[in-house]
N, C-alpha and C positions, 0 to 999 in steps of 0.2 A: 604507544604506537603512533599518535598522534603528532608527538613532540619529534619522532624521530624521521616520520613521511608525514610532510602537511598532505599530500594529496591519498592518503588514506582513504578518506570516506568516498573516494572515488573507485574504490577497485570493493566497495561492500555494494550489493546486490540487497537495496533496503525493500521488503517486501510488505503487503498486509492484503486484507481483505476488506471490500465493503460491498452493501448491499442499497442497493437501488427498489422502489416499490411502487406500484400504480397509483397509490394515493399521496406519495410527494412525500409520504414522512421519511426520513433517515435512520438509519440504526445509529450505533453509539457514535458514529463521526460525529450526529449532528452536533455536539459539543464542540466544535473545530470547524464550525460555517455558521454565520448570521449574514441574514438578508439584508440589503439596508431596508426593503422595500416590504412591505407585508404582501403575500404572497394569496391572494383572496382566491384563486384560480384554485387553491388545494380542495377546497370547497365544492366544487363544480365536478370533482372526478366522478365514475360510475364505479360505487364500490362491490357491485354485481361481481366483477370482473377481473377479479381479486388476483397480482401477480407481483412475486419479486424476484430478483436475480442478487446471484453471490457472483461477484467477480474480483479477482485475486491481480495482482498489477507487481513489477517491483522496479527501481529506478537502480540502475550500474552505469557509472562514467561517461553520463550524459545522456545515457538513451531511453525510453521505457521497455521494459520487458513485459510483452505480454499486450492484450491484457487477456487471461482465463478465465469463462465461465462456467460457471458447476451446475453441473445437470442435480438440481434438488437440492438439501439439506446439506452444509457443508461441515464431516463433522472427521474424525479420524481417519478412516479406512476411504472417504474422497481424498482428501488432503495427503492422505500417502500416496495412492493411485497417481495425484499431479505431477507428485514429487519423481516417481519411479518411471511415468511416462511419457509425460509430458514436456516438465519444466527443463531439458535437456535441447528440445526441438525449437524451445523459447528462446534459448539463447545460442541456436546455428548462427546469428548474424552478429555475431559477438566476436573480436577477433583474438586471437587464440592467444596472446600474452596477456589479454585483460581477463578473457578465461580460468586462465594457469596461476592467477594470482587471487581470482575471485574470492571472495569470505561472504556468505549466506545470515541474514538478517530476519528475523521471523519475531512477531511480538507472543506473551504468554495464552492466548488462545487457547482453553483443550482442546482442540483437534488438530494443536500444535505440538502436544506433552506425549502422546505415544510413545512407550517403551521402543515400538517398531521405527519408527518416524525418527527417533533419538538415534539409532544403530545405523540408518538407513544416511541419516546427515554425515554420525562419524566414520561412515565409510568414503562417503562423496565429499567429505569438506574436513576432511579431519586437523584437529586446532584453529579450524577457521570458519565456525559459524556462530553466529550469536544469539541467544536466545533460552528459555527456562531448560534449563536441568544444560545446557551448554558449556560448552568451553568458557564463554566470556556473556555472561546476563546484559539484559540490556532495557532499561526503561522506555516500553512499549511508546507512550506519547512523545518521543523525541523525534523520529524518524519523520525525516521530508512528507511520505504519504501523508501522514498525519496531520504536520500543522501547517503543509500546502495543498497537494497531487490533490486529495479529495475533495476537499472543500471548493479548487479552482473547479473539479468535471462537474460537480452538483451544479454549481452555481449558473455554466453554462445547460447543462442539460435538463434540469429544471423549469430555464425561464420560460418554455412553452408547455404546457398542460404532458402529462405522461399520455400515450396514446396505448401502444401494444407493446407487449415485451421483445419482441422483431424490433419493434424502432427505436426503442430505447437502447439497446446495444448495439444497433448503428451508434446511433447518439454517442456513447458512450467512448466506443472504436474510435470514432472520426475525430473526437474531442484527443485522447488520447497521442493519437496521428501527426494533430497538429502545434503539440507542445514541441519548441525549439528546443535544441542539447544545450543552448548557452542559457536559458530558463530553469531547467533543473539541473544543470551544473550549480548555477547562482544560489538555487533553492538549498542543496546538498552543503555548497561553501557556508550558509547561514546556521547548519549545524556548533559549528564550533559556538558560536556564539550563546545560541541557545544552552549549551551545557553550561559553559560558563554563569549564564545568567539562572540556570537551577542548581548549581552547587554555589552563589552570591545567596538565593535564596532557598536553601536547604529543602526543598524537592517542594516547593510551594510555590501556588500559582503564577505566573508571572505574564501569563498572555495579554493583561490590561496593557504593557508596555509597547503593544505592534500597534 
């Protein structure tokens, strides 16, 4: 598909999840952010006051989509609910030929794998979503979110101490807001690259190279 539209990876709607937490640690992004700085302030939180947040982001033809936060545990039956009533309202600003052509990106997550969530895609995206038990699979660590979109909002929202779960999804929002379309267009165009450079080396590390 690639070979026959270069601008492909612009009309996929690359999506994932990550999670944000009062005491600075990351869930599994953090493999996909290093500080230069050692970060002593993680130290200093009150872990009395214990809070994390799931928010769900996706990147289509330069713009962000989103970003969605999930009231509690994000596991099947939230993750369908997004899908069925939400993620539709996310992309009203979306104009209607990029719409029409969209194709759906979601990594193997189980509260991605739902029988219901699989029927629910091949009705809204049929032959064009990507993802486990999908039309077209797709290696979860490729995708912009991944080995950009997260690690740039950490990086910035981070640098000052987590306060309240209110102001960290300001934090979050704002950060989000202020990424340019020619920022993650550029992000998305560095796709190709990357495959190339994991089928060079046969699905093995190659991040030392950036």
């Amino acid at each position: 598909m690639v070979e026959q539209n270069p601008q492909f990876f612009h009309t996929v709607c690359f999506s994932d999840e990550a999670t944000f937490k009062s005491n600075g640690c990351v869930d599994r992004h953090n493999m996909h952010y290093w500080s230069r700085e050692n970060p002593h302030w993680m130290r200093q939180i009150d872990n009395q006051r214990v809070w994390s947040i799931n928010v769900w982001c996706g990147i289509l033809n330069g713009h962000i989509i989103g970003p969605h936060f999930f009231d509690g545990t994000l596991n099947g039956a939230t993750y369908y609910n997004f899908h069925e009533n939400h993620l539709s309202l996310l992309l009203e600003d979306v104009d209607l030929h990029t719409r029409g052509q969209m194709w759906f990106q979601q990594d193997g997550a189980p509260a991605h794998s739902t029988r219901a969530l699989q029927i629910l895609l091949n009705q809204k995206y049929p032959h064009r979503w990507i993802g486990r038990n999908g039309p077209v699979a797709w290696p979860a660590d490729l995708t912009p979110l991944d080995y950009f979109l997260w690690g740039y909002v950490k990086s910035i929202v981070y640098s000052e101490p987590p306060t309240t779960r209110d102001n960290m999804i300001v934090r979050i929002t704002e950060v989000l807001e202020n990424i340019s379309s020619e920022v993650l267009r550029r992000a998305v165009d560095h796709l190709t690259h990357r495959i190339h450079l994991c089928r060079r080396f046969q699905g093995q590390n190659f991040e030392y190279l950036f």
